[in-house]
C-alpha positions as CSV (number, residue, x, y, z in Angstrom):
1,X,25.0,-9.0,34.5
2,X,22.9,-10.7,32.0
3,X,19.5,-10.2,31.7
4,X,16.8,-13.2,32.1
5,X,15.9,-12.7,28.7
6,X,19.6,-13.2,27.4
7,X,19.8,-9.8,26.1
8,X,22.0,-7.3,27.6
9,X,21.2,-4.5,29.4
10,X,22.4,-1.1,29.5
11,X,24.4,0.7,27.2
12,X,27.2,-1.3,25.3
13,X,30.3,-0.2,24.5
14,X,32.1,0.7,21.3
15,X,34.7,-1.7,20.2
16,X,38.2,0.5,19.8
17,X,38.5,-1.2,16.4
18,X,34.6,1.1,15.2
19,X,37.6,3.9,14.7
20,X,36.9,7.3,15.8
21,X,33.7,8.6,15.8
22,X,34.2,11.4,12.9
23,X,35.1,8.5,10.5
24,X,31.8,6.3,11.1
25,X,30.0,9.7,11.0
26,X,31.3,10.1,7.3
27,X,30.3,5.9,6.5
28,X,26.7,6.4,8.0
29,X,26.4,10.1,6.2
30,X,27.5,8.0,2.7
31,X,25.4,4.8,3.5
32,X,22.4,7.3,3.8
33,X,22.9,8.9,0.4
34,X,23.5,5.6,-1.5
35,X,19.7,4.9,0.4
36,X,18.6,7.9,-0.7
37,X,19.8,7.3,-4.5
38,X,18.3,3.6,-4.2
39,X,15.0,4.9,-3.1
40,X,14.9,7.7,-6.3
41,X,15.4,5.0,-8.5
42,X,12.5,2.7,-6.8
43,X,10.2,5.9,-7.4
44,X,11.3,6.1,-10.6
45,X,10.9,2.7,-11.7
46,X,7.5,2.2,-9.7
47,X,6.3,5.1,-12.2
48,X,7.5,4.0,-15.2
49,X,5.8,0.4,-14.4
50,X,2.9,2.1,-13.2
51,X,2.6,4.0,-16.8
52,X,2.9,1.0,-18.9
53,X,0.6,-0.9,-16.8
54,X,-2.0,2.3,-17.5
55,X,-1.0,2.4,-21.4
56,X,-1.5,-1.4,-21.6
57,X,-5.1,-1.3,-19.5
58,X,-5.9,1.5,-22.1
59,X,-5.0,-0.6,-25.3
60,X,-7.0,-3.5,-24.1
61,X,-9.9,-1.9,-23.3
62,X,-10.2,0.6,-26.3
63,X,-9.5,-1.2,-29.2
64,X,-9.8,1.5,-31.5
65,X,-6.0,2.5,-30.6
């Protein structure tokens, strides 16, 4: 039975055609480690901005370099 909200209530259940659960184990276990390779690369890159946004404040405000 529907909710009033439209939402359903309760716990759903899991289409036969998800596969077996060992296999979506393995696609959420890879889907986490491509996150966790996109998020090295967003530190990286937030540094390396961060650097040349600190060399460039240093250029401009000592002129002698």
């Amino acid at each position: 039975m529907p909710s009033k909200t439209g939402l359903r209530t309760g716990k759903s259940d899991s289409s036969p055609l998800e596969g077996l659960p060992g296999f979506r184990a393995q696609q959420v276990e890879s889907s986490l480690r491509k996150l966790g390779r996109r998020e090295w690369w967003l530190w990286v890159s937030a540094f390396f901005v961060t650097a040349l946004s600190v060399t460039a404040l240093a250029l401009t405000a000592f002129p002698s370099f």
